[in-house]
N, C-alpha and C positions, 0 to 999 in steps of 0.2 A: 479944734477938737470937735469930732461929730457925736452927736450924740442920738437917739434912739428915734427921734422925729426925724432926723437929715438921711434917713434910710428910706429906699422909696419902697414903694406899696407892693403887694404881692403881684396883684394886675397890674403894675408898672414894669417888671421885671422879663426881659425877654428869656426867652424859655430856650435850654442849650441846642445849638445844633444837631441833629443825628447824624450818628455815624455812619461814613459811603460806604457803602455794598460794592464790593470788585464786582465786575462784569463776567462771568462765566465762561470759559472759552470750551467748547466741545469737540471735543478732536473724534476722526476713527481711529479703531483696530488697524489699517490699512495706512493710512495717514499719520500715527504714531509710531507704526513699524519703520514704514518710510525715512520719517526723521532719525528715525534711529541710526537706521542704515547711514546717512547719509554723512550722523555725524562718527562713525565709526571711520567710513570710507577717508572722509577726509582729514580725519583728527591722529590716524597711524600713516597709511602707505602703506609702501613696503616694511615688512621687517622681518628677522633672522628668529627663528625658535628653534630652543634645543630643550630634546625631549625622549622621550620612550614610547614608542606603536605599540598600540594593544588595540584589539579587537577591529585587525584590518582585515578589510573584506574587498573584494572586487568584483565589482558588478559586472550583469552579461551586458549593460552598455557601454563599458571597458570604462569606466569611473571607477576610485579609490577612495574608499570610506574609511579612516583610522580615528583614531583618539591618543594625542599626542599628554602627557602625564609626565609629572615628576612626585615628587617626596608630600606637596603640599595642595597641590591643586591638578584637573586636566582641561582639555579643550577639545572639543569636536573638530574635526579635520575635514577636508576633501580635496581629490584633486583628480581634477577631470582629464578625461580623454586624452586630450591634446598636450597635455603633459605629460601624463604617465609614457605615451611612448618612447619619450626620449632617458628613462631611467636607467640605468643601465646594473641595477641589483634587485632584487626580488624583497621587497618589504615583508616584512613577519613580524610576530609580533613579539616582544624583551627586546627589539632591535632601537638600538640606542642613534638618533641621528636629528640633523638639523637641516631644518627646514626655513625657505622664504617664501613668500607671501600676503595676503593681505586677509584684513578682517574681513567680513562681509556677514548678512544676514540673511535666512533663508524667510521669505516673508509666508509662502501658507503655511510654516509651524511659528513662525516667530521665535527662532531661537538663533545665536550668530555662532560663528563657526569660523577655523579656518582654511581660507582656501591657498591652498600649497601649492608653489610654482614649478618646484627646483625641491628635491631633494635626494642630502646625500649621506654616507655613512659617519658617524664620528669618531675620530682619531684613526689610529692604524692599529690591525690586527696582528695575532702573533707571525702571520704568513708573511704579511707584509713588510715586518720588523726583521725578519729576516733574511727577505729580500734585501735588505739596504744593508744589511752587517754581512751577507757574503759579499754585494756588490762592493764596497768600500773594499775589501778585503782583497780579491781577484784585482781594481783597479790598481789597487796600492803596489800588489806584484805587477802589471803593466801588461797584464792580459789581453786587456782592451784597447790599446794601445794600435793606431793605424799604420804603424810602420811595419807590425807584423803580418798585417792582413794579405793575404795572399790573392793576386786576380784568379781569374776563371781562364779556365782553356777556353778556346775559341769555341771548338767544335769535337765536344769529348766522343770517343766512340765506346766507352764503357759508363756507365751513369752508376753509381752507388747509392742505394735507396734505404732508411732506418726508419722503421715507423710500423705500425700495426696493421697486420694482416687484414681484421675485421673491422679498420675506422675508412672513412671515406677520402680521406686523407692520398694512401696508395691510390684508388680508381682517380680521383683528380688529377694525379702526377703521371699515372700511366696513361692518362686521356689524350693532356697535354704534349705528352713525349710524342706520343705515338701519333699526331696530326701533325707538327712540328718536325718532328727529328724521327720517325719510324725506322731508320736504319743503325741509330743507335742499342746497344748492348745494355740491359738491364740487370743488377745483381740486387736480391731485395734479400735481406739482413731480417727477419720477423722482431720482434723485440714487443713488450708490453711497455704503454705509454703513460698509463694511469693505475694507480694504486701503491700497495707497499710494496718492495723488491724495484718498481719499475726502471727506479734511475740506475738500480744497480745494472739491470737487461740492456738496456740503453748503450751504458759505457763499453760493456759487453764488447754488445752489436758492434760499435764504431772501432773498438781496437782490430778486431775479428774482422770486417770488410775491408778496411785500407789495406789488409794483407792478399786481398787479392788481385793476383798481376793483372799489371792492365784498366785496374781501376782510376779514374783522371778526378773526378768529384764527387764527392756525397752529398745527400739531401736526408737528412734528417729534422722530424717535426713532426702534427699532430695537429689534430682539427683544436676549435676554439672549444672554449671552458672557461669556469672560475679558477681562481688561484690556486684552490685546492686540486685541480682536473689538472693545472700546469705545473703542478711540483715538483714531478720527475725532471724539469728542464731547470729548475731552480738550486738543483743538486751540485755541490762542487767536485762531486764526483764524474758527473757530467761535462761539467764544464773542463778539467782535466784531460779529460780525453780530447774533447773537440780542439784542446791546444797542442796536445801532442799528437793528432793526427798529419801524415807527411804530405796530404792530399789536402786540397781546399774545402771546406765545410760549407755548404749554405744550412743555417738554420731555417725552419719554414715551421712555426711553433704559432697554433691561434689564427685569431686573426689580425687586422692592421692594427687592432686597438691594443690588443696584449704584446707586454713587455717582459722576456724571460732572461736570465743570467745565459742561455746559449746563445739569444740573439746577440749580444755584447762582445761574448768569446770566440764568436764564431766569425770566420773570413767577409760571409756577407750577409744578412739578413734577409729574408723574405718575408713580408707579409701576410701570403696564405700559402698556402702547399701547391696551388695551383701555377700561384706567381715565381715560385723556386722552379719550380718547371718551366718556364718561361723564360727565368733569369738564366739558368746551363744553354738555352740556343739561344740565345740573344742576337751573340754576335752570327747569328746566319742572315740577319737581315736588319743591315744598321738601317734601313727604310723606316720601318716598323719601330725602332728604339727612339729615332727621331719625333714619329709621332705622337709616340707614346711621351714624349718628354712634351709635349705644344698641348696632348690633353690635359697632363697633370700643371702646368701653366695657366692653362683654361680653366681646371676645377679650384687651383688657386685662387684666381681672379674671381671666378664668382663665387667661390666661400666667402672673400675678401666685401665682394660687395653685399654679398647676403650678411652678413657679419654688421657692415655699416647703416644698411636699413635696419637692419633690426634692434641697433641702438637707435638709429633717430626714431624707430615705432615706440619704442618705450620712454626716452625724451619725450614724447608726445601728449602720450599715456599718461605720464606723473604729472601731468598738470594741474591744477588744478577744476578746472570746469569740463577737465575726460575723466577725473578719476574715480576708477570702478566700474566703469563701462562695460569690460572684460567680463568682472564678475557677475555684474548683473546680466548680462548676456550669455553667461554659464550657467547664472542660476534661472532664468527664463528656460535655458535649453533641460536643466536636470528639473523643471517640473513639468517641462514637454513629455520627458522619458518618462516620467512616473506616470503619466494621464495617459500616454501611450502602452502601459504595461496595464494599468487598471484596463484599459478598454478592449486589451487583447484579454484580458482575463475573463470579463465580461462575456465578452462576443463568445469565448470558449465554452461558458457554462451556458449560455442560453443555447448554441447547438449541439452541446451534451445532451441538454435536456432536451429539445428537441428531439434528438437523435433517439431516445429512450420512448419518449410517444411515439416514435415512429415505430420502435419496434414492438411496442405493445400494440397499435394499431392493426401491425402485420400479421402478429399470433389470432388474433380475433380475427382478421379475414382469412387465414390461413384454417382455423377450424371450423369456417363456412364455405370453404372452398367447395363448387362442384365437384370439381375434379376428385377431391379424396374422398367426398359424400358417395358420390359414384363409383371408385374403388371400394368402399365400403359396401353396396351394394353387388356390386358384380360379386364380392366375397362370397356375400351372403346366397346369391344365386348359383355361384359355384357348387357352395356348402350343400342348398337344397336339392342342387342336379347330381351333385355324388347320390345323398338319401334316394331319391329317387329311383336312379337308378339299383341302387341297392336292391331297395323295393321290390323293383320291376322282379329281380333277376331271383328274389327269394320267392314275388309268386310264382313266374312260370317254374323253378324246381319243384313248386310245392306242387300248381296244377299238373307236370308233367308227372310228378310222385302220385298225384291222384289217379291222372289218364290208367295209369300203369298198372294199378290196382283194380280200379274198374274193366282193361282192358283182361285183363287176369280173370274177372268174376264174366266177365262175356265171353270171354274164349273157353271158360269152363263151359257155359249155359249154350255153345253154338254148339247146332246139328253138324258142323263141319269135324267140329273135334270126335262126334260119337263116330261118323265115318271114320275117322282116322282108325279110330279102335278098331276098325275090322267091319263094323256095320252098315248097313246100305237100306236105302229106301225105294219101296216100292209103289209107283205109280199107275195108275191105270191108262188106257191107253193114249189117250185125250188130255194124258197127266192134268186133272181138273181135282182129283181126288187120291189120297195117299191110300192105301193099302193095306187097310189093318189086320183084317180077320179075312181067313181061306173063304168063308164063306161070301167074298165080295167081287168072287172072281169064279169064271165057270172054267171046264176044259174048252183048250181052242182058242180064246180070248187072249188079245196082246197084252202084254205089261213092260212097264220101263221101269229100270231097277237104275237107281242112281249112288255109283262108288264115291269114294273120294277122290277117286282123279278117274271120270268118264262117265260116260252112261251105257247100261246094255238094254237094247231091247230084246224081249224074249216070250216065246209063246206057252201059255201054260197047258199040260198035259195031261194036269189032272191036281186036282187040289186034295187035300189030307186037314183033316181037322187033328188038333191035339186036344186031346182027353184029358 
């Protein structure tokens, strides 16, 4: 038992340990994102989301920006270039669809996103639901069925043609015909291909041309479209006709990728309007059909191989220590394109502005120009050579008004005019002295008497004073 002595001292007592301090690890903004990324990248893969597009936009670098959403939450989207071109529908937005691809993060905002590989629409439409409830239907009666299929003439010399006046459709098939077989006989049937009434025009057309003589096959179809652009050929109305037609039908509906209830009912298919053209002279040149059989062979084999690289590219891809590669290298290229639009923006406003000095520059040397200082001038000397002249012309009126009056007051005061009156002046002989008074002259003595037109001399005879 211890007791109050067997306790040791206070300065005997070691004093408790202190507690370690963790070591502070200080990461960047950069270097945290990083991580982020890497474990996003590596922690999903691929994966499948189904969702709702809103606020999708396409950029002019041909990138796809959407926001995929449901009931409870959404996700930022994107899908670059090199994918959207192989989509084959128009994204909008309420558009309900499912998408793969992988997470990834956009590192100058720091936000993650996903980037979408592949996508397509969800479930089937009512277009398309009806498409399979005629189709089942027509099979069931044995429509489509290859025993009724009828070959091609060889080498028709009347060609039946069903399709639209104003689609390009016709110019393709008439292209065709007429490099090919130009000796052949063309009957074109107008009929509307798209809209309400069309498929009723359609069936129309087809009853209405097998009836005329002479006619060996028909080509009816219509350039490519959505399912709603191909509906008139989805018509079992349609389809009716092309089976009770007595003549063979090629359908030529779209293009290679669309499938319509005519194709099915009809003797042969064509792919485009161009290639139904192609298929009626066939047989003018089995050379040509051969070839054409070793390209499609050819285009086989390497879809077949392009098909198998590009699974082992993706094999590759899902690795481990590659994966995300793609995307980081996507998102490298979409903040290439962003720094490339900022700088084009830039460049644009700094030689706006530019542009705008320039023209204020221009106005200020433009209103010290010589040249219009100088037009200004000559104006102005114009201006003072009219007045001038003005001037001139109002004093010589005036001096000539003057002349005229003075001439007036002189031709009163000239001795010429008192001649005129009748009067005449008398000279003496030496004409030294005028003649004023009888007393200035004797008899005997010469005088010159000056008229107004002459002179006379005359001698005087005797002078007379007046009293």
């Amino acid at each position: 038992m211890s007791d109050l002595f067997s306790e040791p001292f206070e300065e005997d007592r070691k004093p408790p340990a202190a507690p370690s301090v963790p070591q502070r690890r200080i990461v960047t903004v950069s270097e945290l994102t990083a991580a982020i990324r890497g474990l996003l990248e590596t922690s999903f893969g691929d994966i499948w989301v189904d969702g709702e597009i809103s606020n999708c936009r396409l950029w002019n670098t041909g990138h796809l920006y959407f926001t995929l959403k449901d009931g409870g939450s959404q996700i930022k989207a994107v899908m670059f270039r090199s994918a959207v071109r192989y989509l084959k529908f128009k994204p909008e937005d309420g558009l309900r669809v499912i998408a793969r691809g992988r997470l990834g993060v956009y590192e100058p905002k720091g936000e993650y996103q996903f980037v979408c590989e592949h996508l397509e629409p969800h479930g089937l439409g009512a277009l398309q639901l009806a498409f399979e409830q005629l189709k089942k239907k027509l099979q069931a009666e044995g429509l489509f069925d290859a025993a009724r299929k009828r070959p091609l003439p060889a080498l028709p010399r009347k060609i039946g043609i069903v399709t639209s006046l104003e689609g390009a459709a016709l110019r393709d098939i008439i292209k065709v015909l007429r490099r090919r077989h130009p000796n052949a006989h063309l009957v074109i049937r107008p009929a509307r291909v798209q809209g309400d009434g069309a498929a009723g025009e359609v069936a129309q057309a087809l009853r209405a041309i097998v009836k005329v003589p002479g006619v060996q096959v028909v080509i009816v179809g219509r350039g490519g479209g959505s399912l709603e652009d191909l509906r008139a050929f989805n018509q079992e109305v349609v389809a009716r006709a092309i089976a009770a037609s007595p003549v063979p039908i090629i359908s030529a509906v779209g293009h290679e990728t669309d499938v319509t209830i005519a194709d099915f009912v009809a003797d042969l298919r064509a792919p485009t309007p161009s290639a139904a053209a192609e298929m009626v002279v066939a047989a003018k040149d089995e050379f040509g059909r051969r070839i054409d059989r070793l390209a499609q062979r050819l285009t086989a084999v390497a879809r077949a191989g392009l098909q198998h690289r590009r699974a082992a590219l993706h094999a590759r891809t899902s690795r481990r220590g590659l994966a995300g590669w793609q995307t980081r290298l996507a998102m490298r290229g979409r903040h290439a394109a962003e720094l490339t639009h900022h700088l084009r923006r830039a460049v644009l406003s700094r030689l706006a502005r530019r542009d705008r000095e320039y023209r204020g520059l221009r106005d200020r040397l433009e209103a010290h120009d010589f040249r219009r200082r100088l037009a200004g001038i000559r104006g102005r000397l114009g201006n003072a050579d009219e007045r001038l002249r003005a001037a001139g012309v109002r004093g010589r009126e005036r001096a000539e008004s003057q002349f005229r009056v003075l001439a007036g007051r002189l031709d009163t005061l000239s001795p010429l005019a008192v001649l005129a009156r009748g009067y005449a002046v008398c000279w003496n002989a030496d004409r030294t002295a005028i003649v004023r008074r009888a007393t200035d002259v004797a008899a005997g003595e010469r005088v010159c008497v000056t008229l107004q037109e002459g002179e006379i001399e005359c001698d005087v005879r005797g002078t007379q004073r007046r009293t």
